[in-house]
C-alpha positions as CSV (number, residue, x, y, z in Angstrom):
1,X,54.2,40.4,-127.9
2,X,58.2,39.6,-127.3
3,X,58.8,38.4,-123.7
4,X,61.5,41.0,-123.5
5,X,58.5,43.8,-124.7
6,X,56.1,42.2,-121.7
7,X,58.9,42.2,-119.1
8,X,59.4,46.5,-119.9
9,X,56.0,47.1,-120.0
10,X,55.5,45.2,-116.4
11,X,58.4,47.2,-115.0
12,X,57.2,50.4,-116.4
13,X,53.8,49.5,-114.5
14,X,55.6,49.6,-111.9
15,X,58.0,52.7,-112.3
16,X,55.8,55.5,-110.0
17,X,59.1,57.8,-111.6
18,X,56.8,57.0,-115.2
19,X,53.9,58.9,-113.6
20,X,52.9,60.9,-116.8
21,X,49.8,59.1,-118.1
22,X,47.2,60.3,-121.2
23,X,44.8,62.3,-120.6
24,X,42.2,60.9,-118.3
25,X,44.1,58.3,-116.5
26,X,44.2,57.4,-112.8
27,X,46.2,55.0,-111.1
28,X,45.8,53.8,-108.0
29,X,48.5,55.0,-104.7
30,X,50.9,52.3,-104.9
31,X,52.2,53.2,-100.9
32,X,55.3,54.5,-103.4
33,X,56.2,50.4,-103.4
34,X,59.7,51.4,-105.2
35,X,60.7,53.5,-101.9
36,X,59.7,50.6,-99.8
37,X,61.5,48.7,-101.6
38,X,64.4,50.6,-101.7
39,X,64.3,50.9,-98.0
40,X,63.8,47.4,-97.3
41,X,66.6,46.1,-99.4
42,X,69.0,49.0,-97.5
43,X,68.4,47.8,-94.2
44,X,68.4,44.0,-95.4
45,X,72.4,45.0,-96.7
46,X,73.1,46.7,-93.5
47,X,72.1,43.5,-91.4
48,X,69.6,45.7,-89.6
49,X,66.0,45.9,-89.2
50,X,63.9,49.3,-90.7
51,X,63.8,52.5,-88.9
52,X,60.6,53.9,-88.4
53,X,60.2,57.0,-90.0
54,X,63.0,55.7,-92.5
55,X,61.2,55.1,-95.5
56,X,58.9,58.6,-96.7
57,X,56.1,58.3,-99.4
58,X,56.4,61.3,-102.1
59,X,53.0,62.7,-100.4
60,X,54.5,62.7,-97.1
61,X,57.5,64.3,-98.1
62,X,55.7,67.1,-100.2
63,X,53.0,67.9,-97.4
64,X,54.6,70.7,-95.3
65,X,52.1,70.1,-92.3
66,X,53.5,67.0,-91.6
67,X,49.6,65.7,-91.6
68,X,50.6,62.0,-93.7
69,X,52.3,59.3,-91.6
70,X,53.7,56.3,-93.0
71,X,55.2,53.1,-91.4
72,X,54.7,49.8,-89.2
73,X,51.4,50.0,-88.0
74,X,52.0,46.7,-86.0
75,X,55.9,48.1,-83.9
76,X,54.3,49.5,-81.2
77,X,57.3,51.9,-81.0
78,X,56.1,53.2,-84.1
79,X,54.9,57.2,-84.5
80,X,52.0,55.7,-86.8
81,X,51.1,53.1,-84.4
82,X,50.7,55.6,-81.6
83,X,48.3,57.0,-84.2
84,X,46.6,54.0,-85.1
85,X,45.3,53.8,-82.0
86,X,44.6,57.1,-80.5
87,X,40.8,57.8,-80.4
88,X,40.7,60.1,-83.1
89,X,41.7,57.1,-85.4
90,X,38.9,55.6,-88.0
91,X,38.8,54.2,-91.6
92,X,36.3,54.1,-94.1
93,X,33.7,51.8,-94.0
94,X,34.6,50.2,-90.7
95,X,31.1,49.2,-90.3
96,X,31.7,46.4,-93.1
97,X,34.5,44.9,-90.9
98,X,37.0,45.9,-93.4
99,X,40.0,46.3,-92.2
100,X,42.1,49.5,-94.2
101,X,45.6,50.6,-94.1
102,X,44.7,54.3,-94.7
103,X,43.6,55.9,-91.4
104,X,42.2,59.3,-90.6
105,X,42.3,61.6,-87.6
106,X,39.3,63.2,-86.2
107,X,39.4,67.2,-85.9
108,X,40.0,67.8,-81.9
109,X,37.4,70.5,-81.0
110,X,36.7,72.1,-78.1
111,X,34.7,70.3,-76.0
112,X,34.9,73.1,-72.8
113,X,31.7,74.7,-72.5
114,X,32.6,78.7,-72.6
């Protein structure tokens, strides 16, 4: 395989805009690393540090209930850090010490007794 060949085929690996696969593939969420990126390399230009809430994933921007949250989870000013550490936080598998960066939100119910 030609070196030029390899070096298309890596940056097609990572080109989420290729995302028409045969039939029976699944990749894996890549966070939408090419709008990170992006992002990143905008604020780096601008001399200025990321804005939370700047950078969207395609799934947060296509769910209409606002229910995905993407950003810092270590800025304390962040909307997803507020998150992160709310009660109703938890992630899979927690009991294996393992520490993930997708979060989930418990339903709030009702806890008033009628």
């Amino acid at each position: 395989v030609e070196m030029g060949m390899m070096e298309d085929l890596t940056r097609m690996v990572l080109n989420p805009d290729v995302t028409i696969r045969s039939r029976g593939v699944i990749e894996k969420c890549s966070f939408c690393v090419q709008r990170i990126q992006e992002g990143k390399l905008t604020a780096k230009k601008e001399s200025r540090q990321l804005k939370d809430g700047e950078i969207r994933t395609a799934c947060q921007s296509a769910c209409p209930a606002d229910a995905i949250v993407f950003g810092n989870m270590f800025d304390a000013s962040s909307s997803v850090y507020q998150l992160n550490t709310s009660e109703r936080a938890y992630g899979i598998i927690e009991e294996n010490h393992w520490l993930p960066s997708v979060l989930y939100l418990t339903k709030v119910r009702n806890k008033d007794k009628a």
